[in-house]
C-alpha positions in Angstrom: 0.0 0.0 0.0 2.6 2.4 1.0 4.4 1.4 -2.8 1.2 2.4 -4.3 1.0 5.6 -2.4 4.4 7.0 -3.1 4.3 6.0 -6.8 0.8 8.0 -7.3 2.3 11.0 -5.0 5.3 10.9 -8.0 2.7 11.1 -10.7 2.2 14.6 -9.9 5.6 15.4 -9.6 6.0 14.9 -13.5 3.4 17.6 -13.9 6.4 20.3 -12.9 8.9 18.5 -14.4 7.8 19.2 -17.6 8.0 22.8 -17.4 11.0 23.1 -15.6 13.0 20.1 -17.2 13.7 18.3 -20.6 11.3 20.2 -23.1 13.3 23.6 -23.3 14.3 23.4 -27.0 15.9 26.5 -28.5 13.9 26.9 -31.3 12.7 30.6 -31.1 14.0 31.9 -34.4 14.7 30.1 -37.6 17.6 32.4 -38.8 19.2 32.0 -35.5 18.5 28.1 -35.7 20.4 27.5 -38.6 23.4 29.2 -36.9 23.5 27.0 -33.7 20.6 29.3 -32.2 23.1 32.4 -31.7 21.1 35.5 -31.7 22.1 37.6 -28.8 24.6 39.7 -30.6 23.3 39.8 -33.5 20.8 41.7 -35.7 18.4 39.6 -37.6 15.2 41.4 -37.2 12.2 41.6 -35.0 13.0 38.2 -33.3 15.6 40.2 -31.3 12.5 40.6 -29.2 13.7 37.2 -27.5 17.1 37.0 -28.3 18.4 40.4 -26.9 15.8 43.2 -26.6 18.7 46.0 -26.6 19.3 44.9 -30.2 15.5 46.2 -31.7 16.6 50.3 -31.5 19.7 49.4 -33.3 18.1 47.6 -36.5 18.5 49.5 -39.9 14.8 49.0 -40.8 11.8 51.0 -39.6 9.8 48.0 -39.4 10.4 44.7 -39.0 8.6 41.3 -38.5 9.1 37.7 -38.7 6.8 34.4 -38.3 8.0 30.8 -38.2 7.8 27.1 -37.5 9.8 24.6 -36.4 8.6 20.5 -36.8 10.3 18.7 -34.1 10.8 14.5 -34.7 12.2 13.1 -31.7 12.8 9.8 -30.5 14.1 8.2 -27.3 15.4 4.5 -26.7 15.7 2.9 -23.0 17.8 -0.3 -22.2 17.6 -2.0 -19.1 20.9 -3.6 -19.1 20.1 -5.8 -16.4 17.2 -7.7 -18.5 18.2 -6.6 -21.7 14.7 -5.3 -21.8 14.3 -2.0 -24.5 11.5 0.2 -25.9 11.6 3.0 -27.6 9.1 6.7 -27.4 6.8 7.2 -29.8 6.5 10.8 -29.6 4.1 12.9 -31.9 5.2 15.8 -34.0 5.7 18.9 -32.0 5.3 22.6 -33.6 6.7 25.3 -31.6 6.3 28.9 -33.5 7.2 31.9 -32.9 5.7 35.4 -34.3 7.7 39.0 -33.6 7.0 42.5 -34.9 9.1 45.8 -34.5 8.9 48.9 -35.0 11.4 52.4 -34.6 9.9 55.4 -33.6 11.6 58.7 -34.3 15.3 56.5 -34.6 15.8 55.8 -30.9 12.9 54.2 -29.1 11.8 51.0 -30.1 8.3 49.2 -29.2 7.7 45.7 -30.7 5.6 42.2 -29.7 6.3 38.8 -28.8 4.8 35.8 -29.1 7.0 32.1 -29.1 6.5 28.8 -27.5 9.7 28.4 -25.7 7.7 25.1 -24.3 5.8 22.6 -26.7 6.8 18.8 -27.2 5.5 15.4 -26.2 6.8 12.4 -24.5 5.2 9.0 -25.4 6.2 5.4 -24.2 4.2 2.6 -25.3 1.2 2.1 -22.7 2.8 -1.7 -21.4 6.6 -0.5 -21.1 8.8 -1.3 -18.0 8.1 2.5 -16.5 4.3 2.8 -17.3 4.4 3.5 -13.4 6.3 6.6 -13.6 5.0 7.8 -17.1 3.1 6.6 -20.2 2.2 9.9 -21.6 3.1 14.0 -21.5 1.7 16.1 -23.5 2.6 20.2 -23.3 1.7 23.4 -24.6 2.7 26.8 -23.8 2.8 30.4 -25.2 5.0 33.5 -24.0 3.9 37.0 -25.1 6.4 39.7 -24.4 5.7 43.0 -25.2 9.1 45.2 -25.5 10.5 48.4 -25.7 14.0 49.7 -26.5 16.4 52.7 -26.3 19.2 53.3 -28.8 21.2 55.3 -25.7 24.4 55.9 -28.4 25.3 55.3 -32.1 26.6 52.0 -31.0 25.2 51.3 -27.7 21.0 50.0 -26.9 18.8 48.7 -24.7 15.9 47.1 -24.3 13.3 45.1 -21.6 10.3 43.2 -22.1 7.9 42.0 -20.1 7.3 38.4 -20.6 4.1 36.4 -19.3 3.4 33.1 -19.5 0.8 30.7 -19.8 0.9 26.8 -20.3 -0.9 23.3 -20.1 -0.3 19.9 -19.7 -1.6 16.7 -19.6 0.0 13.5 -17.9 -1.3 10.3 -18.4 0.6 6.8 -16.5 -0.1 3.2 -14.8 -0.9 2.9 -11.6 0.1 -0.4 -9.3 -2.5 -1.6 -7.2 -2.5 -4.1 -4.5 -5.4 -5.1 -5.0 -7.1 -7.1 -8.3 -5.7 -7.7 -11.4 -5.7 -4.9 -13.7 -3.9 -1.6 -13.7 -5.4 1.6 -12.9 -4.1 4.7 -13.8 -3.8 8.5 -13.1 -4.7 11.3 -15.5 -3.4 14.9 -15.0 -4.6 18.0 -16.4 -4.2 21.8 -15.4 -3.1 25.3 -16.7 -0.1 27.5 -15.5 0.8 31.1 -15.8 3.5 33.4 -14.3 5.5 36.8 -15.2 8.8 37.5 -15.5 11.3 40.1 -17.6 13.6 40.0 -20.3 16.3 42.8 -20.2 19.2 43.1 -22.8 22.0 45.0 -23.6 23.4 45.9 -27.8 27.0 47.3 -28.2 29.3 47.7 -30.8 32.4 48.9 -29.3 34.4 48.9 -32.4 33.4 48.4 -36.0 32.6 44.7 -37.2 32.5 43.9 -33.8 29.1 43.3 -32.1 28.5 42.2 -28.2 25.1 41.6 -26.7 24.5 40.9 -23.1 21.0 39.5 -21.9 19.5 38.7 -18.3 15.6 36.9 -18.4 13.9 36.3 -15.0 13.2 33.4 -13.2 9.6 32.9 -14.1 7.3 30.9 -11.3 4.8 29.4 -13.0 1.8 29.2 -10.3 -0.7 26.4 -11.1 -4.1 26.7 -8.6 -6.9 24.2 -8.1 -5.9 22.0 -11.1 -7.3 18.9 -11.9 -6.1 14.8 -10.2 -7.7 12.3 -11.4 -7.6 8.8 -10.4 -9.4 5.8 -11.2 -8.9 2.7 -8.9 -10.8 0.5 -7.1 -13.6 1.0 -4.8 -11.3 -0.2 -2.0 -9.1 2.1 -2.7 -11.3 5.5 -3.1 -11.5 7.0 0.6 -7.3 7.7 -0.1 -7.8 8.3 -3.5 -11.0 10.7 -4.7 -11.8 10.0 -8.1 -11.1 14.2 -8.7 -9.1 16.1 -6.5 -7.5 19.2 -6.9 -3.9 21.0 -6.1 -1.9 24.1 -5.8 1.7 24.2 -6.9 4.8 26.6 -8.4 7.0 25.4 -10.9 10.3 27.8 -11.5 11.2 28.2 -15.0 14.9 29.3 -14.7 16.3 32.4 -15.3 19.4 32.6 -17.6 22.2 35.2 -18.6 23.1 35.3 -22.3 26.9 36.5 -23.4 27.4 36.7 -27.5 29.4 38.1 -29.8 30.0 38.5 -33.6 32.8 39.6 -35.9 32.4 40.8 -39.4 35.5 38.9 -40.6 34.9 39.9 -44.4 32.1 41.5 -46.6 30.4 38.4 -46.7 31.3 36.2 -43.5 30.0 36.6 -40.2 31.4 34.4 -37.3 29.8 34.4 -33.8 29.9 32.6 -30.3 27.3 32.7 -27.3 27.4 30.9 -23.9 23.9 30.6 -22.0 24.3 30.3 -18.2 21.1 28.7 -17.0 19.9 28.9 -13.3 18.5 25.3 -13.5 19.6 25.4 -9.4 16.1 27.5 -8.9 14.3 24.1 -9.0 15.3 22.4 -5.8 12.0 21.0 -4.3 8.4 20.7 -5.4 6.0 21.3 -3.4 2.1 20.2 -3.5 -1.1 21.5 -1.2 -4.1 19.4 -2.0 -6.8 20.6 -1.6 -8.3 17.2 -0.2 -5.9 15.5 1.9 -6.1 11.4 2.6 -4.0 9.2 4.6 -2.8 8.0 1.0 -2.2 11.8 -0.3 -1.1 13.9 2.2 0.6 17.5 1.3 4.2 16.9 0.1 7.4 18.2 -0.5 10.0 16.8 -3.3 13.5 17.1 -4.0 14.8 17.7 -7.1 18.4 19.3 -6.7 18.6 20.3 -10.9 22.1 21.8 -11.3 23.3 25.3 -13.1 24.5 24.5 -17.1 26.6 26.4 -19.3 26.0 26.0 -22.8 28.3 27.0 -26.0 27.3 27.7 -29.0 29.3 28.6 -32.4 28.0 30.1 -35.6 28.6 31.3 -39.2 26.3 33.5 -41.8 28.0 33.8 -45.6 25.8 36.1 -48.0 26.4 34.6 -51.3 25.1 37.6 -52.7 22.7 39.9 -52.2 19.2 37.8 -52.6 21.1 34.3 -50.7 22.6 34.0 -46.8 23.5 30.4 -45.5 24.5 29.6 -42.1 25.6 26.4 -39.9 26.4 26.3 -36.4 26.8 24.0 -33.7 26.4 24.0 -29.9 27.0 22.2 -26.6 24.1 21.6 -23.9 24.4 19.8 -20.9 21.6 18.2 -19.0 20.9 19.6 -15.6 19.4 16.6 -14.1 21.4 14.7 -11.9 22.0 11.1 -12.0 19.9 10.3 -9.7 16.8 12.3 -10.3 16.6 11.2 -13.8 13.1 10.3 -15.0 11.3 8.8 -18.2 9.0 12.3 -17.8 11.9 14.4 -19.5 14.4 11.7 -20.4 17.2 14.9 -20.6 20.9 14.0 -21.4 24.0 15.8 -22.5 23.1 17.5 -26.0 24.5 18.4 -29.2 23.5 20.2 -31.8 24.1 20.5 -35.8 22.5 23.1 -38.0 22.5 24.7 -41.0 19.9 27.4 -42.5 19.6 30.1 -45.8 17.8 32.9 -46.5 16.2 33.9 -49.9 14.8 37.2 -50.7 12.3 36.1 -52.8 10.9 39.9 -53.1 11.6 43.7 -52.2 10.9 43.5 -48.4 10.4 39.8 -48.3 12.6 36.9 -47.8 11.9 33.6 -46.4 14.2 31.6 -43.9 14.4 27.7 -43.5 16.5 26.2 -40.9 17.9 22.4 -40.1 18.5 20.9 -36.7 19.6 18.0 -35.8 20.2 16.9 -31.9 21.9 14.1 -30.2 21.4 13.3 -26.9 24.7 11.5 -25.6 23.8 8.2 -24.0 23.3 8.4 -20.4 22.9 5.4 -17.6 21.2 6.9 -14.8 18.2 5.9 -12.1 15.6 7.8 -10.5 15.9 6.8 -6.9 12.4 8.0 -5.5 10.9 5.1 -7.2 14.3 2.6 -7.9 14.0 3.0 -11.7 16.8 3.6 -13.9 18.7 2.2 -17.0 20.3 3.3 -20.5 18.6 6.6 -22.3 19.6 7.8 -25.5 17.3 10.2 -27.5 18.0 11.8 -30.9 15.8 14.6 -32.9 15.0 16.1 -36.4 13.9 19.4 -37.0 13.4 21.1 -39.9 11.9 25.0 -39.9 10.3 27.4 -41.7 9.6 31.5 -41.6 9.4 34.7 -43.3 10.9 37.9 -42.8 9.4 41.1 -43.6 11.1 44.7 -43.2 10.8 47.8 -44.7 
């Protein structure tokens, strides 16, 4: 009984981790994309808006917009070593997008609008796989709108902050033990998050052909209130498990500081760098108020102990001339989940990244931008102790992308 309690207690858990954990793929701009996802130093248009919002005074265009899409293909296989026993996700198509729109009033102030999907995949094992218990199913959606302005203070110097809210949902669906009977119950999540936060940047060019940018976004604590538990079991079981319940709950989204920087090395080639330093240490615990409490579901506190990263990120744009740019990049990201708080929910290993991307002005004003990523997760042996589950992960995606870019 106790087992059974602890395992559905975990189910909820899972709900958090899939803001705060594996699903936080850069895919917020497809010029940037096919450059390794660099974009805090430099100045590609209206999608500055996420990358670095002291870069929107210092664009050459009045006005400025760009819309994409990105198609993510992923897959993750699991080995249990022990029993040789191994499975793979079959995960459905995710479609983060992102829309920006700039505009320059009277050459030094800047207002412009947001609206990307920093948060959007889906995790699904096979409903009879060796961790059905922990997960069988995650599905999450989420939009940011970030409203922005900036301030060109010098000829070579802006800066810019936007506002950023969020709101998100998910859906968790997994196996539940029982000790009673012989079929297998499960659990089924649902609820809706929101929380606010900032994102403040910095635009210099100190010397020509050189460009720095300098970003700091907020630690955003996504508050989740009266959302719904569901749990179907036995009638034995029901007085510790209502069939709905409901419960409270933040979930930290990390804050990170962005440092690029570019370098005009001739008339056509651009090289750049970036390093994100992500403040993955805000998620130490989660924490759960029911709002009816059992002697099966009593209020709870978790640990989670995610870790600090440091990512790297190289890049190169070449304009072939003046209707074609191509790009290719590259980056580092480690996972911050230690060994042993790794779970199926975001299956999150050591990452790296291959890209490449062009641009074609297919008209005055108008050019459209396709990007190409591909990510390999580095193969990882680690065990979620809560629950004394573990084995072999490694995960791999495709994803190709899609936009337009429209300036005058």
């Amino acid at each position: 009984m106790k087992q059974f309690f602890i395992i559905a207690g975990i189910s909820l858990m899972s709900y958090a981790t899939v803001y705060a954990g594996g699903f936080q793929v850069s895919l917020q701009g497809q010029k940037q994309i096919g450059m390794g996802h660099i974009g805090v130093p430099m100045l590609f248009g209206a999608s500055s808006i996420y990358f670095n919002p002291g870069a929107l005074p210092m664009l050459k265009t009045k006005f400025s917009a760009n819309a994409g899409v990105s198609f993510i293909s992923s897959n993750v296989a699991f080995q249990n070593k022990t029993t040789n026993y191994t499975t793979n996700t079959e995960n459905p198509m995710g479609t983060p997008l992102e829309l920006y729109a700039n505009y320059i009033l009277k050459d030094k102030i800047s207002v412009g609008l947001g609206i990307y999907t920093p948060f959007g995949s889906a995790v699904q094992w096979e409903d009879d796989w060796e961790g059905r218990y922990l997960i069988q199913k995650i599905q999450l959606r989420s939009f940011f709108i970030q409203p922005t302005v900036g301030y060109k203070v010098l000829d070579n110097l802006g800066i810019g902050v936007g506002f950023v809210y969020c709101t998100g949902n998910v859906g968790i669906t997994r196996a539940l033990p029982l000790p009673v009977g012989n079929s297998e119950e499960y659990t089924e999540l649902s609820g809706k998050a929101s929380g606010v936060g900032a994102n403040i940047g910095v635009h210099f060019s100190p010397v020509e052909k050189l460009n720095l940018g300098l970003t700091f976004k907020t630690k955003i604590n996504m508050k989740a209130e009266d959302q719904e538990a569901t749990f179907s079991v036995p009638n034995s079981l029901a007085e510790n498990f209502p069939a709905t319940n409901k419960f409270s709950t933040e979930l930290p989204l990390p804050g990170s500081i962005n440092f690029g920087a570019s370098y005009l090395l001739t008339e056509k080639l651009t090289l750049a760098l970036e390093m994100n330093f992500v403040q993955w240490s805000a998620y130490d615990s989660l924490n759960f108020d029911f709002e009816t409490n059992t002697a099966g579901l009593p209020d709870s506190k978790n640990p989670r102990h995610y870790q600090n990263t440091m990512s790297l990120r190289l890049g190169a744009d070449y304009k072939i001339n003046d209707n074609i740019s191509a790009r290719a990049g590259a980056y580092y990201d480690p996972s911050p989940v230690p060994d042993n708080y790794f779970s199926p929910e975001t299956p999150n290993s050591n990452n790296l990244g291959l890209s490449c991307g062009a641009s074609y002005v297919i008209m005055e004003k108008l050019s459209i931008d396709a990007s190409f990523l591909y990510i390999m997760g580095l193969e990882r042996e680690s065990y979620y102790v809560p629950s004394n589950f573990g084995g072999s992960y490694k995960g791999s995606a495709v994803v190709p992308g899609i936009g337009i870019t429209y300036q005058f």
